[in-house]
C-alpha positions as CSV (number, residue, x, y, z in Angstrom):
1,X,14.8,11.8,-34.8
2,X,15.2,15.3,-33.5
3,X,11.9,16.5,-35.0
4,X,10.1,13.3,-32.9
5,X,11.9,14.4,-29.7
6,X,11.0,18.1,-30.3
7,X,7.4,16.6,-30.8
8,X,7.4,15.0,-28.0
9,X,8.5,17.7,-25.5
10,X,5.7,19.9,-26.9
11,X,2.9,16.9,-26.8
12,X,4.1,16.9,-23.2
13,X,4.8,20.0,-22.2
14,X,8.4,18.8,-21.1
15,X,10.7,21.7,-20.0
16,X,7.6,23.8,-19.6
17,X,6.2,25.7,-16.3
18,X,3.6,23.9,-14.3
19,X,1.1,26.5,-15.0
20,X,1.4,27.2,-18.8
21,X,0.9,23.5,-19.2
22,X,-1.9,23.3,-21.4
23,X,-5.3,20.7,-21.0
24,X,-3.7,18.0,-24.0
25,X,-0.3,18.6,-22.2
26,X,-2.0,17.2,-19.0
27,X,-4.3,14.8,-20.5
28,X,-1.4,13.1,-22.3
29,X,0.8,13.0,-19.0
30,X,-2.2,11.5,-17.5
31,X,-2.7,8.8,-20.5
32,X,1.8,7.9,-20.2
33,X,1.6,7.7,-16.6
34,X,-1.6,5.4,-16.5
35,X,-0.1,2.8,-18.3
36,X,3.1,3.0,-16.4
37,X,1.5,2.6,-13.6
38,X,-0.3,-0.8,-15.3
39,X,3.2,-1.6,-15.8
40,X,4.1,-0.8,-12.5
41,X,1.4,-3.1,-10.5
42,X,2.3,-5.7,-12.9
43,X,6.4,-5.6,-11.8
44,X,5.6,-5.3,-8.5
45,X,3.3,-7.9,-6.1
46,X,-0.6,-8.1,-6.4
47,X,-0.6,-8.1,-3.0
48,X,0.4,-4.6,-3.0
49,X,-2.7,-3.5,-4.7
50,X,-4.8,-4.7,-1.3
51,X,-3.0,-2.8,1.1
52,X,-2.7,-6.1,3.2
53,X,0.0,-4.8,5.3
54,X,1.6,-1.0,6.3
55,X,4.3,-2.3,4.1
56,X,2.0,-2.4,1.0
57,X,0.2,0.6,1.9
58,X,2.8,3.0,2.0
59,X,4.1,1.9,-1.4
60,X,0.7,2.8,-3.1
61,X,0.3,6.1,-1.1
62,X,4.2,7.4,-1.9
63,X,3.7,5.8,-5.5
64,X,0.2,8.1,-5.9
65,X,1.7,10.8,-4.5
66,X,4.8,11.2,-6.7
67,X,3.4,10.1,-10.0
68,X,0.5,13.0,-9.4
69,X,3.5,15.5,-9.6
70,X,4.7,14.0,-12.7
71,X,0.7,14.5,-14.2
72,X,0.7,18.2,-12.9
73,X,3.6,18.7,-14.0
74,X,5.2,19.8,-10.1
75,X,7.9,17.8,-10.7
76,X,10.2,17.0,-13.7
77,X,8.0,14.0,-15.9
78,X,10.8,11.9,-17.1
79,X,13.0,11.6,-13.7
80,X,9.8,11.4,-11.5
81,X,8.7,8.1,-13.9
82,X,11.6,6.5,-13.1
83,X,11.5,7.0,-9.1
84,X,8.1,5.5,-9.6
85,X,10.1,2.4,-11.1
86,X,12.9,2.6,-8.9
87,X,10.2,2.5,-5.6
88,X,8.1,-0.5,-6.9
89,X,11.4,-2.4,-7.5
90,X,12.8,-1.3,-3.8
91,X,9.2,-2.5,-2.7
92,X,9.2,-6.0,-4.6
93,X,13.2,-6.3,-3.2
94,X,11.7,-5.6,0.4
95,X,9.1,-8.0,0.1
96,X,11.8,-10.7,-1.2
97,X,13.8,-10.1,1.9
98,X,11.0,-10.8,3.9
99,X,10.3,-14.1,2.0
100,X,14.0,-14.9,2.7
101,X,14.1,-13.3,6.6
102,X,11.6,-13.9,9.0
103,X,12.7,-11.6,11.0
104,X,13.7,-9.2,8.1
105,X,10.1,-9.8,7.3
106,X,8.8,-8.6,10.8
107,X,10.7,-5.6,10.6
108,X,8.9,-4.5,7.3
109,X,5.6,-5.9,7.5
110,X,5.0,-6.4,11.3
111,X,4.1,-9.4,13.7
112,X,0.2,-10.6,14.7
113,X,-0.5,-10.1,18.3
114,X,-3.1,-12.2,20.2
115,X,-5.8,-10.0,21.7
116,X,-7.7,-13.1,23.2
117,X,-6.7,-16.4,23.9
118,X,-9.3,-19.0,25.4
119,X,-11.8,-16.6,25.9
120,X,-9.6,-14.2,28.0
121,X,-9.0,-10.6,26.9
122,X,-5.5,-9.6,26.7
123,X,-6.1,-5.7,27.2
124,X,-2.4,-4.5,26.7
125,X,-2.1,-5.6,23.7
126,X,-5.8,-4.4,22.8
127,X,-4.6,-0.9,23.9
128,X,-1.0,-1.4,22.3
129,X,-2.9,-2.4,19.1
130,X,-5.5,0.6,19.5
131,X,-8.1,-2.1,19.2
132,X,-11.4,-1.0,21.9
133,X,-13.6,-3.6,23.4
134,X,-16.6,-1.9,20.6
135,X,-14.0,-2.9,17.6
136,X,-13.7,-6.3,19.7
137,X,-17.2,-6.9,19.6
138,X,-17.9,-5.9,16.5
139,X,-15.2,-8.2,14.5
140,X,-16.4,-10.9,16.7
141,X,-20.2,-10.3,14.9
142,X,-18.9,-9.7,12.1
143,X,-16.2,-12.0,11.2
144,X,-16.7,-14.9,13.9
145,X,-20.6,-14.8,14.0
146,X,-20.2,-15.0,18.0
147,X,-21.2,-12.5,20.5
148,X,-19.5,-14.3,23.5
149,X,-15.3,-13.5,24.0
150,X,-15.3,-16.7,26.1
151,X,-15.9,-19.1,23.1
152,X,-12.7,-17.4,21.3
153,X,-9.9,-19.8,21.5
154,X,-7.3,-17.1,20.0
155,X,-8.1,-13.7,18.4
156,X,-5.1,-12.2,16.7
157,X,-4.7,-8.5,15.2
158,X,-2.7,-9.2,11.6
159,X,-0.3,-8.3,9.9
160,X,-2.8,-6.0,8.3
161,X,-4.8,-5.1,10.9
162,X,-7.5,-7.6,10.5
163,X,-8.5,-9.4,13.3
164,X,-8.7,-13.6,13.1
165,X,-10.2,-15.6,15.1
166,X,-10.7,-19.2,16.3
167,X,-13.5,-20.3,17.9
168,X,-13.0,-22.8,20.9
169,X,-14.4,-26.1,20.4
């Protein structure tokens, strides 16, 4: 067993310096920490992989962020594998609470706010929301195939940052 450890460390480079890590060294951390992060997406929500909400977003940035450090060897390979275990179980027990919590699940993931509601522009929460009257218009083509704010029965910005809207009858 030693000799398959010792073979290991050197495939890997484990206990090495960053910069005398060698190309297969790399490669190889590049091929583990692929699959772990299959593994990963697969433990944790799919809904994390479309970035619906801040919530999600931040999981896949930190995630990207730390596992690169494992690849290029910045950071210890072993330990910074596991944090990327330990985060997408903190995320899937986040998104559990806010299953079981509404208002646990407001704190994480946020709340929609109306923007328009029959045909009347709520501007405060269009500027609390950083949404402009252009962005306005344009998700109204776009999305709601009207021009017209007045034929909007409600308009809300997400949870994700997508606007809905209703049309008025």
């Amino acid at each position: 067993m030693n000799a398959f450890s010792e073979f290991v460390q050197a495939l890997l480079g484990l206990g090495v310096d960053a910069k005398e890590l060698t190309s297969l060294q790399v490669s190889m951390r590049g091929i583990i920490i692929f699959v772990a992060t299959l593994v990963m997406v697969r433990i944790g929500s799919k809904r994390s992989l479309a970035e619906k909400t801040a919530f999600d977003a931040a999981l896949m940035i930190i995630i990207a962020s730390v596992l690169a450090r494992a690849i290029n060897g910045s950071a210890p390979f072993v330990p910074t594998l596991v944090v990327g275990f330990v985060l997408v179980l903190l995320h899937r027990l986040f998104a559990l609470g806010a299953y079981a919590s509404h208002a646990f699940g407001i704190l994480v993931k946020g709340k929609p706010v109306v923007i328009v509601e029959n045909g009347r522009i709520d501007r405060k929460n269009m500027r609390v929301n950083h949404i402009t009257q252009h962005d306005l218009e344009e998700d109204m083509r776009l999305d709601a195939q009207i021009e017209d704010p007045s034929k909007i029965k409600i308009a809300r910005v997400e949870r994700s940052g997508d606007i809905s809207f209703i049309k008025a009858q």
